[in-house]
N, C-alpha and C positions, 0 to 999 in steps of 0.2 A: 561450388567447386571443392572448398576443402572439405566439406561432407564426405561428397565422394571418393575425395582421395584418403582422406582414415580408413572408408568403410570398407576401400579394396587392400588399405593395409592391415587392418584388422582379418580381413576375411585369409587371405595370403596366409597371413601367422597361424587363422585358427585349421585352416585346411591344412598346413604342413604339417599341426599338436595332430588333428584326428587322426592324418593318415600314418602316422608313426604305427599308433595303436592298430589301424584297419590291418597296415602289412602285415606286423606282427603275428597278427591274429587270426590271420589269412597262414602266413608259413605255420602257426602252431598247429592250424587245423580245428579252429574256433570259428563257428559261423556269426556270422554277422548281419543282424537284422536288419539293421538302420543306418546310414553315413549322412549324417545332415550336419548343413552351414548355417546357424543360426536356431534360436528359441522362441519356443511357441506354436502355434497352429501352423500349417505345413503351407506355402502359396503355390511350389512349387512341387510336384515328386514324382518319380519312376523307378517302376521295378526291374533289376538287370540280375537276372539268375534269383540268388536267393536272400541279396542286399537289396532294402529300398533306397532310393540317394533322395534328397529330401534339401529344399531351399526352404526355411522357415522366416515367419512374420519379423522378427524383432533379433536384429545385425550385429550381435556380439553374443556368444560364446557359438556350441556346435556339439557336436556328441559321436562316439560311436560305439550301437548299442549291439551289443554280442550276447547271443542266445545263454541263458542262465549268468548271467551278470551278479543279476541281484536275489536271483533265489535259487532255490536247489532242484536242478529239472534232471533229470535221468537218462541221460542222451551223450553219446560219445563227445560229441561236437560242443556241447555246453562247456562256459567259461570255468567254473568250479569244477569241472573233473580232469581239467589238466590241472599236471604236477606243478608243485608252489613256484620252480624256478622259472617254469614258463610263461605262469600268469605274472610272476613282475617283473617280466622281461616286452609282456604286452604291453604293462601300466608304466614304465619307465621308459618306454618308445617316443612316446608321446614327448613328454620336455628334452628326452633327446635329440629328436628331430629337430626340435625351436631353436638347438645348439647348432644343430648342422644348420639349417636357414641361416644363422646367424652368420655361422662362417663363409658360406656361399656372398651373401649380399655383403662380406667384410670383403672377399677378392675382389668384387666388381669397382670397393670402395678406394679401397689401400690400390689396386690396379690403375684406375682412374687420377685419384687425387693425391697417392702417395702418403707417406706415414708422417707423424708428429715427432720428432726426436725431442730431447729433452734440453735442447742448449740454453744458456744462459744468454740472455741477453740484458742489452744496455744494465749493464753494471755500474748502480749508483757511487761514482765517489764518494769518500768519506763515510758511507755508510755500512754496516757490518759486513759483508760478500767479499767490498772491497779492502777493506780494514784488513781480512784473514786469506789476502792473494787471490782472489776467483775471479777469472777473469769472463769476458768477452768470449763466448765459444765452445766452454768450459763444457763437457756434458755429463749430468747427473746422472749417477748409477745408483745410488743407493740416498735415503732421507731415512737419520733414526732406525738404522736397521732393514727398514722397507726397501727393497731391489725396484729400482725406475727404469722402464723401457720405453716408454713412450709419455710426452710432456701432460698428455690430461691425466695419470698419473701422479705428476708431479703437483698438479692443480689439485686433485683430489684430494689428496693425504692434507695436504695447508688447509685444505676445507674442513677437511672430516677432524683435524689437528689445527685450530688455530692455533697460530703463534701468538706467545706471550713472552716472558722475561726470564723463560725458561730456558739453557741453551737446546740447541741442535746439532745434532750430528753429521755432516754433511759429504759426502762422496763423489769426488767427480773424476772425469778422464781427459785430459790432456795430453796430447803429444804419445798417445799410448801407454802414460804412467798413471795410476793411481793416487789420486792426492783426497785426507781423508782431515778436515779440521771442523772444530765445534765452533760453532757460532751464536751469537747472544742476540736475536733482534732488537730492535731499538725502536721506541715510542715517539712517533711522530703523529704530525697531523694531515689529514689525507685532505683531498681536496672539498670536501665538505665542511671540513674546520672537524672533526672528530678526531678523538685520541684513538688509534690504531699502529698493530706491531708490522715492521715491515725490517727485510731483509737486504731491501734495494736493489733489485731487479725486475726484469720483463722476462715474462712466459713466450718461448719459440711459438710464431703463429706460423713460420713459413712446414711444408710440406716437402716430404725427401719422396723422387720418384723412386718407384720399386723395380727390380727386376724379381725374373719368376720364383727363384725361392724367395729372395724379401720376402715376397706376395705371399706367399702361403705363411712363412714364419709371423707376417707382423698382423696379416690377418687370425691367426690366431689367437696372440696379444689383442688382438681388438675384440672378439671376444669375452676371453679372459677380464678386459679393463670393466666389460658391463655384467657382465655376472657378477665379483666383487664387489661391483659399484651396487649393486641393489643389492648388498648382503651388507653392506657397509651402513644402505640410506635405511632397511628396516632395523640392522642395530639401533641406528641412531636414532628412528622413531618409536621402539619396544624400549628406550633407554629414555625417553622425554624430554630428549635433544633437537628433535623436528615433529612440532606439531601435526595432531590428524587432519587438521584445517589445510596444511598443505599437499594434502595427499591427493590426487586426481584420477576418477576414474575415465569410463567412455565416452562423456561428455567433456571433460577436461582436455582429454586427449587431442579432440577434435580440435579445440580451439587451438590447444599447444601447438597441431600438426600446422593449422591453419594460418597461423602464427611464423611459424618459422617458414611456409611458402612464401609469405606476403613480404619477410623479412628478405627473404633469399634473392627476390625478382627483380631487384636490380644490380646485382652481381651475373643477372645471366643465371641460360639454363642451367652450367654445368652447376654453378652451386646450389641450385634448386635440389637436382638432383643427386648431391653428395648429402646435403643435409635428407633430402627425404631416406637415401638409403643411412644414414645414422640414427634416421629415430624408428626405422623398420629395425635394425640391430639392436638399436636398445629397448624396443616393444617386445620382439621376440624375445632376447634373454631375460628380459624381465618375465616373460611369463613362466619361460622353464622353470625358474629358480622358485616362482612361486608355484606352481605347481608341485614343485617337491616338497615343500614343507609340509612338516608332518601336522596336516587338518585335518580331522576328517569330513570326506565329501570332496576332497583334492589329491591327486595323484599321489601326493607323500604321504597320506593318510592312509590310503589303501596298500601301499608299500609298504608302509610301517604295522599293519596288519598282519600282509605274508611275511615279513622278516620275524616277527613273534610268532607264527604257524612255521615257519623253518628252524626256528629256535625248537619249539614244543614239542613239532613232528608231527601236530596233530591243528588243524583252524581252530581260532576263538567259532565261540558260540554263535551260530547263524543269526539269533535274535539280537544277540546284543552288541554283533556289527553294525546289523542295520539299525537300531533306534540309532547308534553314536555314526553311524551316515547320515539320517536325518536330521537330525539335532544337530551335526557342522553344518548341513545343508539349509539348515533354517536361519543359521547366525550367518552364515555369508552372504544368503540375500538379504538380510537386516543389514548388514555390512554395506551391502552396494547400494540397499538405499539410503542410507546415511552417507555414501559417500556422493549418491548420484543429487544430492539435495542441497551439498557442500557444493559441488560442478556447479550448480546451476546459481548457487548465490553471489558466486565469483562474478557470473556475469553479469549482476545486477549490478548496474554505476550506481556508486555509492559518492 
């Protein structure tokens, strides 16, 4: 069961990524060879005009392949002979789309379940929060300069920022006033017997229902929260702050998704299906975001291609696009199988 249900989340994600690129490509007036779901020998395929659509053997990733793509063919309709800002307006569709997906399954989400506000709760006596007046209710706008709209926000930054003996700068709203005091956390021992820094508080678990702008404003914020949040988690693992052992790909995935069904089913559907539409929002933004970065063999690679031919006014050299398309395309599947060999050692009970 949870197989299946990654595989229609994944497939969902990766059909929104192609068909950025297909519409695109479609209004530029770019023929399009191939719209397929999935890598590998084809199990599936039909031809509809001058697209073949194509269900392929092996359930993660997809493509869609437009006539002179990858080499130089002499025909109105080929990819290379539309102008620069067209073609990365086709190549930037694509993790666009993952954005709009993202936002769509955020209204069904914040619609449904309503948003995280940032309030402070149960406020430790005697301990800093309380020490510096923060009460019960209080709600965080800003941490250290960082603007907070929403509580996993507020979770985040403490993550990506632990606290130590360092103070804090601390923002919140009361009664419509602004009240803005630094704060020193203090070393306590948590319930494991460990020395750890704490503020003395609880993070808001309850949920604010939305009306229709809410909906649209805070579903944008939820957005927002995960796209940052994977700009945040590959900082922190290009910085050597989170290990590559912790990183997961399509077989991770599955278990994560799996995991958080199995977790969900005794809260009942609806939270089944809050959680599934949160880790569809944070699969999709997670993929836009990586697909932009500048690899080559990834959307931001090829972007960052035509932005230096819109610089130049002329394309880098046919040949030595494509060895440096190969050659990322070579280290990413080296990549996914170091990473698909890490997945599967996780499963191993040790």
């Amino acid at each position: 069961m949870k197989i299946l249900l990654a595989l229609i989340i994944f497939s969902l994600i990766i059909v929104i990524h192609e068909l950025g690129h297909f519409l695109l490509a479609k209004r530029g007036g770019i023929r399009v060879n191939e719209f397929s779901l999935g890598m590998g020998p084809r199990i599936l395929s039909k031809q509809i005009g001058e697209t073949r659509y194509s269900l392929k053997l092996l359930p993660f990733g997809g493509s869609c392949m437009m006539l002179g793509e990858m080499e130089n063919i002499e025909d109105d309709r080929a990819f290379g002979k539309k102008g620069v800002w067209a073609r990365m307006s086709v190549i930037f569709a694509g993790p666009f789309f993952n954005f709009i997906l993202a936002f769509v399954l955020s209204l069904f989400l914040i619609g449904f379940a309503g948003y995280d506000e940032p309030f402070l709760t149960r406020v430790s006596p005697g301990m800093p929060l309380a020490e510096q007046g923060f009460q019960d209710g209080d709600r965080v706008t800003e941490i250290n300069g960082r603007h907070i709209v929403v509580n996993r926000e507020l979770k985040n930054y403490i993550q990506f920022h632990p606290l130590s003996d360092q103070p804090i700068e601390l923002t919140v709203e009361r009664d419509g006033q602004e009240i803005t005091k630094s704060v020193t956390p203090r070393l306590v021992k948590d319930e494991e017997g460990n020395d750890v820094y704490r503020l003395g508080f609880s993070y808001n678990i309850d949920r604010t229902k939305a009306g229709v702008w809410e909906n649209i404003k805070y579903s944008a914020y939820e957005v927002k929260f995960w796209i940052f949040t994977t700009i945040e988690s590959l900082g922190q693992m290009f910085s050597g702050k989170v290990s590559a052992k912790e990183v997961s790909g399509p077989v991770g995935i599955v278990q994560v998704v799996g995991d958080v069904v199995s977790d969900s089913m005794p809260g009942g559907i609806g939270l089944v299906m809050c959680n599934i539409l949160i880790m569809g929002i944070l699969l999709t933004a997670n993929l836009g975001v990586m697909n932009l970065l500048p690899i080559p063999a990834l959307d931001g690679g090829r972007l960052l291609f035509l932005i230096i031919e819109a610089i130049r006014r002329k394309p880098l050299p046919e040949k030595f696009e494509n060895y440096v398309n190969v050659g990322g395309f070579v280290i990413l599947m080296g990549l996914m199988v170091v990473i698909l060999a890490n997945d599967i050692i996780k499963l191993i009970p040790h």
